[in-house]
Predicted model as a PDB file, atoms N, CA, C, CB and O in Angstrom, pLDDT in the B-factor column:
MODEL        1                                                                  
ATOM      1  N   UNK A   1       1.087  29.209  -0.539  1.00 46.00           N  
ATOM      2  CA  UNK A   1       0.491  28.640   0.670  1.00 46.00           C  
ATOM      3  C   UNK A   1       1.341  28.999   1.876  1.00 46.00           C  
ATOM      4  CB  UNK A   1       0.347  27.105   0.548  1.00 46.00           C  
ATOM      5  O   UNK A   1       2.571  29.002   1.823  1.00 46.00           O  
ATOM      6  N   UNK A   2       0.697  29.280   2.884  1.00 54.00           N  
ATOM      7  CA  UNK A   2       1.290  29.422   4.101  1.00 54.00           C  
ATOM      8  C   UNK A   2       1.955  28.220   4.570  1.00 54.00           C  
ATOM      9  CB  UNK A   2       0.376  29.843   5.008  1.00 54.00           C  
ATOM     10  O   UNK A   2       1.798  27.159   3.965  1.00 54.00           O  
ATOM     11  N   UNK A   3       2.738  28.313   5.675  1.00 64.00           N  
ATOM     12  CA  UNK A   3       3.558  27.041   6.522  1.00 64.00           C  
ATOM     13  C   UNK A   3       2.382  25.987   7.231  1.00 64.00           C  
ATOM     14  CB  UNK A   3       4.664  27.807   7.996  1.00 64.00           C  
ATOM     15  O   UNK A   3       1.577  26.404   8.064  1.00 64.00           O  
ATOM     16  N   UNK A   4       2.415  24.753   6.823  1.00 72.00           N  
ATOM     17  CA  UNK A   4       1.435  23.766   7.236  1.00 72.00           C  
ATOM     18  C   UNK A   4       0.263  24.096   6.568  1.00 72.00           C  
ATOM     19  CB  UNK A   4       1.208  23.691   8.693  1.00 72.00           C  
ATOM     20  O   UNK A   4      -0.728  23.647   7.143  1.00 72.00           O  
ATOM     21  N   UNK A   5       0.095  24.544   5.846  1.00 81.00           N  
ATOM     22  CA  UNK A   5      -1.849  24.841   5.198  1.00 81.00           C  
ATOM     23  C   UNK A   5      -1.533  25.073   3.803  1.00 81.00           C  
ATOM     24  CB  UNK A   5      -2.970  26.584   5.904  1.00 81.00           C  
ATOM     25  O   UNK A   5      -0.684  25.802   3.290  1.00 81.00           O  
ATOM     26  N   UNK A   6      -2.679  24.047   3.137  1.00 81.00           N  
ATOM     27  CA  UNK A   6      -2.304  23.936   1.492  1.00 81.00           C  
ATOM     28  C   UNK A   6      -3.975  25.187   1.243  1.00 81.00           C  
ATOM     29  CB  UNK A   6      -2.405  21.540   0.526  1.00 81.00           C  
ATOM     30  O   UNK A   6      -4.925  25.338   2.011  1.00 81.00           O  
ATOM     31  N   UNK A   7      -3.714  25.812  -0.049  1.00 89.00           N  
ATOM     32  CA  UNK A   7      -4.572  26.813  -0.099  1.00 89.00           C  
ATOM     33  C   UNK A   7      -5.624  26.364  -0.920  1.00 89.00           C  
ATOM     34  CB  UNK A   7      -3.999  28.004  -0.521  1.00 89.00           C  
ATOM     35  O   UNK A   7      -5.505  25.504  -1.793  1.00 89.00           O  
ATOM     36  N   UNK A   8      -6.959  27.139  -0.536  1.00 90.00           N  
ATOM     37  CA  UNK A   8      -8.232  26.135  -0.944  1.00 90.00           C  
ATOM     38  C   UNK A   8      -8.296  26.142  -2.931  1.00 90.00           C  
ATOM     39  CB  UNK A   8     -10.083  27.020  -0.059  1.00 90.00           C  
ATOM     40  O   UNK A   8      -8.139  27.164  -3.598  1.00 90.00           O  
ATOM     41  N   UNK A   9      -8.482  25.161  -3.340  1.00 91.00           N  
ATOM     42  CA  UNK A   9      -8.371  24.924  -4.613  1.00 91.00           C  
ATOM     43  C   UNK A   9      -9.714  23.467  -4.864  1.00 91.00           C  
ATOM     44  CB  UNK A   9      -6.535  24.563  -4.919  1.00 91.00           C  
ATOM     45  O   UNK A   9      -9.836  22.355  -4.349  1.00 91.00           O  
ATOM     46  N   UNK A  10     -10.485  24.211  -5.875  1.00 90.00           N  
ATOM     47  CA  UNK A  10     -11.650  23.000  -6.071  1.00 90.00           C  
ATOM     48  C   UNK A  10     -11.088  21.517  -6.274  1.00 90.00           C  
ATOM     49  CB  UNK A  10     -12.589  23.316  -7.475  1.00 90.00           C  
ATOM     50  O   UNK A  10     -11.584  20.510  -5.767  1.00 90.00           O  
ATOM     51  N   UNK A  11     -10.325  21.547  -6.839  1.00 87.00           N  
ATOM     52  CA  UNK A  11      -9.674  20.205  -6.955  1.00 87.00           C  
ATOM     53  C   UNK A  11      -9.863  19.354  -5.867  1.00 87.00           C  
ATOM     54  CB  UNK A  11      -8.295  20.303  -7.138  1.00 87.00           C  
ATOM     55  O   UNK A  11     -10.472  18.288  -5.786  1.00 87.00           O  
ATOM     56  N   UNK A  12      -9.187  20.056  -4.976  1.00 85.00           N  
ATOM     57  CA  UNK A  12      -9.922  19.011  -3.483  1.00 85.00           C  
ATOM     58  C   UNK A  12     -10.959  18.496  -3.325  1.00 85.00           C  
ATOM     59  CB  UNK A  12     -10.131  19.529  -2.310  1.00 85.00           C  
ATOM     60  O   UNK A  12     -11.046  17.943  -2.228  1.00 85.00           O  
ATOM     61  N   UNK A  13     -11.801  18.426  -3.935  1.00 91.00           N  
ATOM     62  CA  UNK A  13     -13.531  18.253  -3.622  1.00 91.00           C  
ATOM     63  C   UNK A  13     -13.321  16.968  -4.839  1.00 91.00           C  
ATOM     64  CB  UNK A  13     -14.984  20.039  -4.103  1.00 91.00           C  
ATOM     65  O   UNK A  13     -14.227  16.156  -5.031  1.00 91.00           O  
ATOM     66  N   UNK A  14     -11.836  16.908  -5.715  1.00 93.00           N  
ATOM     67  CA  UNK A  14     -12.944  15.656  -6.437  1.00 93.00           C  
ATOM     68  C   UNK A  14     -12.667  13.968  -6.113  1.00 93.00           C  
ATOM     69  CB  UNK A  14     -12.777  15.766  -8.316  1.00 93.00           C  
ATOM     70  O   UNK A  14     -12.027  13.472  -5.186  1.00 93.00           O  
ATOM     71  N   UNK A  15     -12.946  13.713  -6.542  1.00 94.00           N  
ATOM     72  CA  UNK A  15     -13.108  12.232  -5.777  1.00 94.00           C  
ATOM     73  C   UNK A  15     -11.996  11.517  -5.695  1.00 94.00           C  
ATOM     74  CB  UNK A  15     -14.050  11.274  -6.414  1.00 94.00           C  
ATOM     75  O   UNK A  15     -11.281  11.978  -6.585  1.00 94.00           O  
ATOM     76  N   UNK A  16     -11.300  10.482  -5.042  1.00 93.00           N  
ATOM     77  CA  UNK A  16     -10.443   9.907  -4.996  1.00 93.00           C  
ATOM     78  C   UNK A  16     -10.466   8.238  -6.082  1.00 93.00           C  
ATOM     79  CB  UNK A  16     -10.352   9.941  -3.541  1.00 93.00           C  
ATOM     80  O   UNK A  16     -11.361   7.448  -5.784  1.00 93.00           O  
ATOM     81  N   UNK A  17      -9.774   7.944  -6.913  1.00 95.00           N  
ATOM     82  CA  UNK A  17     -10.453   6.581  -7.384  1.00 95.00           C  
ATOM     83  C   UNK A  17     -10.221   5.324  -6.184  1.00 95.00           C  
ATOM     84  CB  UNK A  17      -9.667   6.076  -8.982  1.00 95.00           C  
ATOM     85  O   UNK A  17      -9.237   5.111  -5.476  1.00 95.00           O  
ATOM     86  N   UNK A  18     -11.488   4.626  -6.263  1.00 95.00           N  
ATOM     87  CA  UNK A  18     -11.140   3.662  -5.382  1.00 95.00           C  
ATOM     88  C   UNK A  18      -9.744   2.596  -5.458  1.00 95.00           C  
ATOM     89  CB  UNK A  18     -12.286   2.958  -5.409  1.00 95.00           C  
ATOM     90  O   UNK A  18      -9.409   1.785  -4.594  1.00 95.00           O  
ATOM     91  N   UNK A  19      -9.124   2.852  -6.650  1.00 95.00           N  
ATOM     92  CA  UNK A  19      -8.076   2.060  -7.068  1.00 95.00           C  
ATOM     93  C   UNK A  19      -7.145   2.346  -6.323  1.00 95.00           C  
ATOM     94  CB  UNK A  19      -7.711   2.138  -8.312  1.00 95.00           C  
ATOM     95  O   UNK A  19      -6.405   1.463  -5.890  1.00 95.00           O  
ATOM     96  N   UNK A  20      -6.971   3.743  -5.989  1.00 95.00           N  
ATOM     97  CA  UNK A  20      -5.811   4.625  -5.179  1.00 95.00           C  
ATOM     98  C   UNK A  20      -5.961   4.030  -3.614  1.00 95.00           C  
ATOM     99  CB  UNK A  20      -6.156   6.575  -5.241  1.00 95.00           C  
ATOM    100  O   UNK A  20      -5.109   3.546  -2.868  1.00 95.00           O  
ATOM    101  N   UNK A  21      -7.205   4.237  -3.453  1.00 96.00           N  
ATOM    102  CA  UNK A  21      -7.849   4.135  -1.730  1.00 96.00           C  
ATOM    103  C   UNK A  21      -6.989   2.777  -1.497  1.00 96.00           C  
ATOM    104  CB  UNK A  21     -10.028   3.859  -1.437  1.00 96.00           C  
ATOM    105  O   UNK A  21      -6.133   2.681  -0.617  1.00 96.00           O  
ATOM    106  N   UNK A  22      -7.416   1.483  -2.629  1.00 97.00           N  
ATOM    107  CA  UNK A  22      -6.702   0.210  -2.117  1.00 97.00           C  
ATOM    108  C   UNK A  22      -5.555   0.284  -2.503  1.00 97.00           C  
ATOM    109  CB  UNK A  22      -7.181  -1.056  -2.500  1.00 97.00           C  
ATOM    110  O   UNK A  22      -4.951  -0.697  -2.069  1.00 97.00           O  
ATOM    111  N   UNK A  23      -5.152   0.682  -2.870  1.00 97.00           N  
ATOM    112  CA  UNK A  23      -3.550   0.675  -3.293  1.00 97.00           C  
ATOM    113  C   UNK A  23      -3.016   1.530  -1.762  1.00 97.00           C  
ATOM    114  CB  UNK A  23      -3.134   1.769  -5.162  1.00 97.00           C  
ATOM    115  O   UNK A  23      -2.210   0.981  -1.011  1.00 97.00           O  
ATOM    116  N   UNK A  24      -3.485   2.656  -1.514  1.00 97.00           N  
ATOM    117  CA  UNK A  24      -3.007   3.140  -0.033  1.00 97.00           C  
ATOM    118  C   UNK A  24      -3.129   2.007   1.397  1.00 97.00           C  
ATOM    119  CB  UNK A  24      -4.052   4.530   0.316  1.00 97.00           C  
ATOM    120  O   UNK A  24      -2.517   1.919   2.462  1.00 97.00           O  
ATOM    121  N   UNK A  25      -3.905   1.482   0.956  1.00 98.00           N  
ATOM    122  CA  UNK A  25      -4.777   0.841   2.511  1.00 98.00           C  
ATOM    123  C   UNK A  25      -3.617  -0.334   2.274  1.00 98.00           C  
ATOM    124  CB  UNK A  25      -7.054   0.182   2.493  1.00 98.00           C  
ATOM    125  O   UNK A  25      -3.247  -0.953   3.271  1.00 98.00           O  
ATOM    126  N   UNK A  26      -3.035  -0.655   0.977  1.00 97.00           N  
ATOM    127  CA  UNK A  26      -2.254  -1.877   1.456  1.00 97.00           C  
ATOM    128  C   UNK A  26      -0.802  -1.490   1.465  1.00 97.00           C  
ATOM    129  CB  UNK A  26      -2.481  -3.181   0.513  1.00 97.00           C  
ATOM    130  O   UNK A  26       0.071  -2.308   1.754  1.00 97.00           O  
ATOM    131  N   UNK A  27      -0.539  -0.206   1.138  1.00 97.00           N  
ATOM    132  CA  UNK A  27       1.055   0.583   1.388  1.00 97.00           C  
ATOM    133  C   UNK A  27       0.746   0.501   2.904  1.00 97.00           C  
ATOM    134  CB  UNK A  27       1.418   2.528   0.643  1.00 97.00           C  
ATOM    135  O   UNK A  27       1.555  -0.119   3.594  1.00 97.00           O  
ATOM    136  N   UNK A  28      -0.184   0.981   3.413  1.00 98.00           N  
ATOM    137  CA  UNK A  28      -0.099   0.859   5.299  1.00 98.00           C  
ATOM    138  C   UNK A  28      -0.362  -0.223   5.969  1.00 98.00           C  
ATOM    139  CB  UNK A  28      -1.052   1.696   6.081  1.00 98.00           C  
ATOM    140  O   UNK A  28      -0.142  -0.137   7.177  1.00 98.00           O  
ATOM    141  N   UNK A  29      -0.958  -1.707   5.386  1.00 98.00           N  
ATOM    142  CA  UNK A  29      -0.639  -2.611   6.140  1.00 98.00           C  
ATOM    143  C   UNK A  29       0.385  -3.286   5.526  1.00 98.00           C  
ATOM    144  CB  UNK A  29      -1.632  -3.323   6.486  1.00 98.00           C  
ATOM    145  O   UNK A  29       0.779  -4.395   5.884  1.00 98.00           O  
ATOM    146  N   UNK A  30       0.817  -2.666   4.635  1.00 97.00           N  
ATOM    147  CA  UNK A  30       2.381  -3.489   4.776  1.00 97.00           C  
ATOM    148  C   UNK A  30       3.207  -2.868   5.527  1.00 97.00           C  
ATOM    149  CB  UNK A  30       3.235  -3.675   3.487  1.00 97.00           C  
ATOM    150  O   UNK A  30       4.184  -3.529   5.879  1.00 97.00           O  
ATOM    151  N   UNK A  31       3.144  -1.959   5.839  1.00 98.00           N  
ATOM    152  CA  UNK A  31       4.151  -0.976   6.862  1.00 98.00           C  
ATOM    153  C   UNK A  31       4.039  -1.321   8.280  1.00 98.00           C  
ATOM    154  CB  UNK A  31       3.768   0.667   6.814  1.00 98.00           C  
ATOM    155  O   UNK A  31       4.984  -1.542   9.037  1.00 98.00           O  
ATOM    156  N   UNK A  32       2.624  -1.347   8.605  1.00 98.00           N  
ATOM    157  CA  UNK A  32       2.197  -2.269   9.958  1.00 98.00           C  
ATOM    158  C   UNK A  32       2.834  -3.395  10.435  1.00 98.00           C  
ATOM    159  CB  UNK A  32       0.978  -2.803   9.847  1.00 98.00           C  
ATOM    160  O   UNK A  32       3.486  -3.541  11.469  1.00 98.00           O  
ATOM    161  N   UNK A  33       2.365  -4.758   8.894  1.00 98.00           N  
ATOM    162  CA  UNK A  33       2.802  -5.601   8.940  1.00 98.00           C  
ATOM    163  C   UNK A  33       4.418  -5.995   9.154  1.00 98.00           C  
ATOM    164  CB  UNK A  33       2.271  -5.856   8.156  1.00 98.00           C  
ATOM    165  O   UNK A  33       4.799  -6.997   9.758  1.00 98.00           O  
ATOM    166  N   UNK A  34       5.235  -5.052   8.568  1.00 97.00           N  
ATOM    167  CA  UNK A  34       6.606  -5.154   8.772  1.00 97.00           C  
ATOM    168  C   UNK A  34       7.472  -4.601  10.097  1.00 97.00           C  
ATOM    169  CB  UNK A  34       7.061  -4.555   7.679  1.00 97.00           C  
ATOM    170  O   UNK A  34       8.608  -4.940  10.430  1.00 97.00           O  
ATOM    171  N   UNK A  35       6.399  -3.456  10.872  1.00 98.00           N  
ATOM    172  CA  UNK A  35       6.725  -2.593  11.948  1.00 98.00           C  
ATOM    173  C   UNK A  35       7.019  -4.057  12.990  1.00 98.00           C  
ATOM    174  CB  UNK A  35       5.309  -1.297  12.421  1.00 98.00           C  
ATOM    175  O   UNK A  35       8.013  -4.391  13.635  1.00 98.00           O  
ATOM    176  N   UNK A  36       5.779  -4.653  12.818  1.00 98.00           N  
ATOM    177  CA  UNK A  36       5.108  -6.067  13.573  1.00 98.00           C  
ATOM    178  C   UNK A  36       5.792  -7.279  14.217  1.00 98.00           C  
ATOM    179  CB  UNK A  36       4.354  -6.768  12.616  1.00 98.00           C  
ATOM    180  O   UNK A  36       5.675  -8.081  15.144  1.00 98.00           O  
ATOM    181  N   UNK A  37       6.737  -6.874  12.971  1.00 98.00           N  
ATOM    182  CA  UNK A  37       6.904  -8.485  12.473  1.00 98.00           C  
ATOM    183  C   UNK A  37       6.339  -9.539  11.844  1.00 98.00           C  
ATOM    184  CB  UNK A  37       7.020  -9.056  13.163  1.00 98.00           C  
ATOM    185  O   UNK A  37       6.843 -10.527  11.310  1.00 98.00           O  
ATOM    186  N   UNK A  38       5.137  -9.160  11.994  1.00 98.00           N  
ATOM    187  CA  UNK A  38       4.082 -10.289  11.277  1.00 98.00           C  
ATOM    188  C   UNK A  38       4.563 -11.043  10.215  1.00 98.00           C  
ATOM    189  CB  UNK A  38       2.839  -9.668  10.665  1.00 98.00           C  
ATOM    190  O   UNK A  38       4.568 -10.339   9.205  1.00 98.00           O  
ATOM    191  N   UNK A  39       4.865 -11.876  10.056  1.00 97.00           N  
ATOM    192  CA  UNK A  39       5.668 -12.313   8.576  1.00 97.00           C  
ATOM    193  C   UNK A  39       4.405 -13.283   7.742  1.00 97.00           C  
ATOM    194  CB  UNK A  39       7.431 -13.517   8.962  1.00 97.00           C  
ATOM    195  O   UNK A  39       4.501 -13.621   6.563  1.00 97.00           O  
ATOM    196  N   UNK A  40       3.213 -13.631   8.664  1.00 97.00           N  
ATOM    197  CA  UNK A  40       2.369 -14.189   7.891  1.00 97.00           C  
ATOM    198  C   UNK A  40       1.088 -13.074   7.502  1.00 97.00           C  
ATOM    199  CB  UNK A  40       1.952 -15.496   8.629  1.00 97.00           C  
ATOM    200  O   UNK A  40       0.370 -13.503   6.599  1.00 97.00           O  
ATOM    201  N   UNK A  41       0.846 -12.240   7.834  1.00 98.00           N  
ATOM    202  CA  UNK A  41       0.213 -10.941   7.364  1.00 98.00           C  
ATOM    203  C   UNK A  41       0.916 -10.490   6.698  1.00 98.00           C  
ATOM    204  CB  UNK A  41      -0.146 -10.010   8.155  1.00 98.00           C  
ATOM    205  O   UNK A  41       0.509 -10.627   5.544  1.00 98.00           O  
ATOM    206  N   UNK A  42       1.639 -10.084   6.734  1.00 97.00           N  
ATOM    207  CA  UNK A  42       3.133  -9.256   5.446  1.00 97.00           C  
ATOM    208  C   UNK A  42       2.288 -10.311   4.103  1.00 97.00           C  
ATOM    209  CB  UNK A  42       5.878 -10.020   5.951  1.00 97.00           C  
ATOM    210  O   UNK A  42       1.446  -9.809   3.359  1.00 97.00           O  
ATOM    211  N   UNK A  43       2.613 -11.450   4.028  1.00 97.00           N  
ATOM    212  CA  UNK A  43       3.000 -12.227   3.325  1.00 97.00           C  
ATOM    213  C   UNK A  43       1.428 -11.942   2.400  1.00 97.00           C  
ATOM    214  CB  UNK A  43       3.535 -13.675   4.073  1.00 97.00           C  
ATOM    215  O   UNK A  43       1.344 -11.640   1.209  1.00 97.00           O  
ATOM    216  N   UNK A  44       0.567 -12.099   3.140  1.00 97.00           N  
ATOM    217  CA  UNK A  44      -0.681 -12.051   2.496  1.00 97.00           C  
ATOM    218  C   UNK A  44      -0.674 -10.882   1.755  1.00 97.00           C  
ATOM    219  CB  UNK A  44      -1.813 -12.115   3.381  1.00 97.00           C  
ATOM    220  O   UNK A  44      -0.669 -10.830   0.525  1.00 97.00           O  
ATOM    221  N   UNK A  45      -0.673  -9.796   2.641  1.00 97.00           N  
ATOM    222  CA  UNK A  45      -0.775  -8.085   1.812  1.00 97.00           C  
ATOM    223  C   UNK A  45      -0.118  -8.224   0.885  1.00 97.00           C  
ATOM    224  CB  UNK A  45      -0.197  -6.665   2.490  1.00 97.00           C  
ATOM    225  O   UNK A  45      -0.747  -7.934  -0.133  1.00 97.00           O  
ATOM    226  N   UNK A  46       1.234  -8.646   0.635  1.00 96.00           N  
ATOM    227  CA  UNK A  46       2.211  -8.492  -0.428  1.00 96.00           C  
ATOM    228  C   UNK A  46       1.523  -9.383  -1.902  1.00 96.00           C  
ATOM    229  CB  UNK A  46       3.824  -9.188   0.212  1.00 96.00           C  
ATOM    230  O   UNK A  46       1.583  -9.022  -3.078  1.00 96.00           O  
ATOM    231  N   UNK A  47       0.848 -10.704  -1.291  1.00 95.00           N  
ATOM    232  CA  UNK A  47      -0.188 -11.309  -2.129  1.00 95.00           C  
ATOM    233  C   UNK A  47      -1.257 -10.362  -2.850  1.00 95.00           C  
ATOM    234  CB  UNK A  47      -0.915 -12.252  -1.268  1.00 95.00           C  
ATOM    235  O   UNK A  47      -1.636 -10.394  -4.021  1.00 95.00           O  
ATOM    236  N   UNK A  48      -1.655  -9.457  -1.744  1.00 96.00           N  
ATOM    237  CA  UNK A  48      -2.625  -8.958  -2.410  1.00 96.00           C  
ATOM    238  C   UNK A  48      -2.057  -7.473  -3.287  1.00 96.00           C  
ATOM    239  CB  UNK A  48      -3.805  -8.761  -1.309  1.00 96.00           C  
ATOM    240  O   UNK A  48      -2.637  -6.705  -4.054  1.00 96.00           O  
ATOM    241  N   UNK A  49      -1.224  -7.504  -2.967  1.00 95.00           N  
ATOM    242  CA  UNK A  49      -0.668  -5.719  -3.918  1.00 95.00           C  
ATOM    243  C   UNK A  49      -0.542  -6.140  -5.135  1.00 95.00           C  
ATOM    244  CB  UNK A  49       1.078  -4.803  -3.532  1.00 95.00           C  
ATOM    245  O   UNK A  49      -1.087  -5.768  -6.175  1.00 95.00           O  
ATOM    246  N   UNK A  50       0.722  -7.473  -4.781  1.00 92.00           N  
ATOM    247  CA  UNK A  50       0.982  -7.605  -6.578  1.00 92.00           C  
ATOM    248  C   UNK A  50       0.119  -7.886  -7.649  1.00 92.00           C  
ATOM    249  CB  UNK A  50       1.807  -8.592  -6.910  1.00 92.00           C  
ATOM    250  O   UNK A  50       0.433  -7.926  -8.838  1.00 92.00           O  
ATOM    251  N   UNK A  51      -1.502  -8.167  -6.924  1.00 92.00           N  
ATOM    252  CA  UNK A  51      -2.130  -8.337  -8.035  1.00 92.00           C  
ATOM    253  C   UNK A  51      -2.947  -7.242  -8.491  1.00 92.00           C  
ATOM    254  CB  UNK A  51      -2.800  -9.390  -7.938  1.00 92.00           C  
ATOM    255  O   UNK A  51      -4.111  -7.340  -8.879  1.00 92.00           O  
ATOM    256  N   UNK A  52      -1.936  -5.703  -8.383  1.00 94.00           N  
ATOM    257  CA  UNK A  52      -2.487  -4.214  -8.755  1.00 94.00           C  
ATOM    258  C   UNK A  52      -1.309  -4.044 -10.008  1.00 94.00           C  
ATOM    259  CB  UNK A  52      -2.387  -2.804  -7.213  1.00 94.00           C  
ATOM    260  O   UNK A  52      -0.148  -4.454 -10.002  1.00 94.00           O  
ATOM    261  N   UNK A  53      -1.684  -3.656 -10.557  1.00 92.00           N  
ATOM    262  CA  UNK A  53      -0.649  -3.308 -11.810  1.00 92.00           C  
ATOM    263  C   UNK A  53       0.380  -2.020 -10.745  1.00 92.00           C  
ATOM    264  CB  UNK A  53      -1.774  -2.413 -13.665  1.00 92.00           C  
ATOM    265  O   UNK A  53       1.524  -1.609 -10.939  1.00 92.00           O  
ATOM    266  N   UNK A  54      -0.306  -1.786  -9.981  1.00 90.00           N  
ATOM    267  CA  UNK A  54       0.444  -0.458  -9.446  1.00 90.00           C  
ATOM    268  C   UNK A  54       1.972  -0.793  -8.812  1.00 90.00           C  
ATOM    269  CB  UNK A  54      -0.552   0.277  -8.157  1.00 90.00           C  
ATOM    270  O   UNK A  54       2.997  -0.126  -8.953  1.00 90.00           O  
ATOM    271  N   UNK A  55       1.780  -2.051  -8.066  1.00 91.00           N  
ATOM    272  CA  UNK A  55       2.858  -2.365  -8.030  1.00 91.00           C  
ATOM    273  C   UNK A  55       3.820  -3.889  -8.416  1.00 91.00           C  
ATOM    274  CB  UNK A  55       2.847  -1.983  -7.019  1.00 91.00           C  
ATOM    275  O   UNK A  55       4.333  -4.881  -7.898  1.00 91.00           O  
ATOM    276  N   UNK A  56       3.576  -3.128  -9.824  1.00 88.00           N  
ATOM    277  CA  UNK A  56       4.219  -4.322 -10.737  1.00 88.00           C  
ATOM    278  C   UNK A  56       5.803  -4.392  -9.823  1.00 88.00           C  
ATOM    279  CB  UNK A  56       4.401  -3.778 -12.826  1.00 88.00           C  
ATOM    280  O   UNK A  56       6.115  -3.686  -8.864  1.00 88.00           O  
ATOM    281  N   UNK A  57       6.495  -5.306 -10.381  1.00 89.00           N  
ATOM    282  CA  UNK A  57       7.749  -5.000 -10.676  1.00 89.00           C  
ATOM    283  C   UNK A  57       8.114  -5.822  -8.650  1.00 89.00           C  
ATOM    284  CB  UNK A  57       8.044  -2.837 -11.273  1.00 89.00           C  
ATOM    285  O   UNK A  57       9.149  -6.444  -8.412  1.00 89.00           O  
ATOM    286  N   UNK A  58       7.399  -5.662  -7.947  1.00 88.00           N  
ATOM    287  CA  UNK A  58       7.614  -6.402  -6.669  1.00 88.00           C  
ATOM    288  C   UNK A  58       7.281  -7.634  -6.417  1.00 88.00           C  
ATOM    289  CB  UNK A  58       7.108  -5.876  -5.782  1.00 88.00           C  
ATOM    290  O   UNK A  58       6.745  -7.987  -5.366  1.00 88.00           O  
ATOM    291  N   UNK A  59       7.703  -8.718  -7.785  1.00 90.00           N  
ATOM    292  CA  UNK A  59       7.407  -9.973  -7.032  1.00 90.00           C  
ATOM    293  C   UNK A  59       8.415 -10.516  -6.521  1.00 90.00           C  
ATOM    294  CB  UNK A  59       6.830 -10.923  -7.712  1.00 90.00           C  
ATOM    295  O   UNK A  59       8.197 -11.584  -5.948  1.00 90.00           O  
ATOM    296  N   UNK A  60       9.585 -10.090  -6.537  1.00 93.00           N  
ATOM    297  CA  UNK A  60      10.833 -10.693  -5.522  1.00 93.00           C  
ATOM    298  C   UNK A  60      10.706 -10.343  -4.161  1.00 93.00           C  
ATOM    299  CB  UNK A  60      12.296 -10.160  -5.892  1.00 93.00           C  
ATOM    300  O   UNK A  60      11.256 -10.904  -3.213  1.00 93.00           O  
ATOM    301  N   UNK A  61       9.704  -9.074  -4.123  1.00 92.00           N  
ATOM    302  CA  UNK A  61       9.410  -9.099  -2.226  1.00 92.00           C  
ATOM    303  C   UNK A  61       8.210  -9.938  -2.076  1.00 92.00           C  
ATOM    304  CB  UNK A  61       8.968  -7.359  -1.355  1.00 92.00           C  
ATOM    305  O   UNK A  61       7.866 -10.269  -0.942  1.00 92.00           O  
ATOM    306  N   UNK A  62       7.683 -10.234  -2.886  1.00 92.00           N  
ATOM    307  CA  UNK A  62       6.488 -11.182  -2.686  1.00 92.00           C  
ATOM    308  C   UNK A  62       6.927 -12.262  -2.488  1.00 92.00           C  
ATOM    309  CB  UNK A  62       5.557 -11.326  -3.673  1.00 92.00           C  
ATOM    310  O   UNK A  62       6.446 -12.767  -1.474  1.00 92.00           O  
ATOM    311  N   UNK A  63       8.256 -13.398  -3.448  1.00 93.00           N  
ATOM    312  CA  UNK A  63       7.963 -14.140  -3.332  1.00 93.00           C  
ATOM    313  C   UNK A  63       9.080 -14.493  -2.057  1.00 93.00           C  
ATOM    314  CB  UNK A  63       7.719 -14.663  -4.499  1.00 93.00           C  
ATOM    315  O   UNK A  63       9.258 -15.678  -1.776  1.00 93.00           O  
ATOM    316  N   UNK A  64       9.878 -13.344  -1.242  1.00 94.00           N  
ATOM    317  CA  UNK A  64      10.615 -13.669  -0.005  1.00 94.00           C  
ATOM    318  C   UNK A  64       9.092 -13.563   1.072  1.00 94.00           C  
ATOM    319  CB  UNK A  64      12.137 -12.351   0.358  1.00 94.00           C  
ATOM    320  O   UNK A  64       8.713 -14.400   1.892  1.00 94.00           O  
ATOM    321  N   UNK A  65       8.628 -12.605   0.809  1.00 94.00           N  
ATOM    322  CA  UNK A  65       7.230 -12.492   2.383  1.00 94.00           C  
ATOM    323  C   UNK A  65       6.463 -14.158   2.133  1.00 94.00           C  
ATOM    324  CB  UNK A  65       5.337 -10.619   2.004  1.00 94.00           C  
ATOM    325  O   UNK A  65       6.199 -14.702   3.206  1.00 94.00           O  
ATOM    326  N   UNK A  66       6.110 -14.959   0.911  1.00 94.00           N  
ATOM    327  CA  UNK A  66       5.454 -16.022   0.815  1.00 94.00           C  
ATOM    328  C   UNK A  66       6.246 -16.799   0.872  1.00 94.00           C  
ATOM    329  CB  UNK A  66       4.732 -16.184  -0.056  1.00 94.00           C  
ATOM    330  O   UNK A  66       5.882 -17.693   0.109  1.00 94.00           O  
ATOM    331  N   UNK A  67       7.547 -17.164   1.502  1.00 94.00           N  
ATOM    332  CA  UNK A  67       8.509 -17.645   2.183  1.00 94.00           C  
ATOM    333  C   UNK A  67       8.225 -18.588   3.453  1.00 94.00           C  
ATOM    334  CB  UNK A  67       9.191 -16.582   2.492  1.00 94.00           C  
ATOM    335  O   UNK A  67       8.639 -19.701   3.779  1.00 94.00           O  
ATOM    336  N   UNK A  68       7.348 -17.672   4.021  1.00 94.00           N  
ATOM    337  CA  UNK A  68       6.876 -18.139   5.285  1.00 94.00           C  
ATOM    338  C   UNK A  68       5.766 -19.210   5.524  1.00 94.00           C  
ATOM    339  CB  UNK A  68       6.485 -17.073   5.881  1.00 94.00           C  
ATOM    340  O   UNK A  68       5.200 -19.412   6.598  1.00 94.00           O  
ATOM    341  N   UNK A  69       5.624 -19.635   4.759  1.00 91.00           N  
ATOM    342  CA  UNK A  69       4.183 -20.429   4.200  1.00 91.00           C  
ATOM    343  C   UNK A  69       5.192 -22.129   3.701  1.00 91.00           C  
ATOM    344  CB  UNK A  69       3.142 -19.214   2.257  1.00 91.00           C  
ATOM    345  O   UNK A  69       4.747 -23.274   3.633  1.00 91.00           O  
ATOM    346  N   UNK A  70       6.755 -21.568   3.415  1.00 89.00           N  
ATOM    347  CA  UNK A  70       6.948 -22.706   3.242  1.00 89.00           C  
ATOM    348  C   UNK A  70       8.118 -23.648   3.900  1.00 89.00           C  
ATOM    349  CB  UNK A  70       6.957 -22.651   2.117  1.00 89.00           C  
ATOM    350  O   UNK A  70       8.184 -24.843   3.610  1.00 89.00           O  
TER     351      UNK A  70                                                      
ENDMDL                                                                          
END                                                                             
């Protein structure tokens, strides 16, 4: 591949699983949320990730962001 341009390959055309899509959409509002400050949006997203197997293993940032609630 050239510099900046990935080279055309069918693969691209196949679908994304929606599992990925939400698993992305909440890697970027937690990034938002933390840019923010938001500590009660953080807190929610982080609610909602851990209940993806994807990101097991983060309930000690979960249970500091649901901190704020108490």
């Amino acid at each position: 591949s050239t510099m900046g341009h990935t080279r055309w390959n069918e693969s691209l055309l196949s679908p994304t699983p929606a599992r990925l899509i939400v698993a992305r959409m909440l890697n970027n509002l937690r990034s938002t949320c933390e840019q923010r400050n938001d500590a009660v949006r953080l807190a929610i997203v982080m609610q909602l990730r851990i209940a993806m197997p994807e990101f097991a293993g983060e309930e000690q940032s979960t249970r500091h962001a649901m901190s704020v609630f108490n």
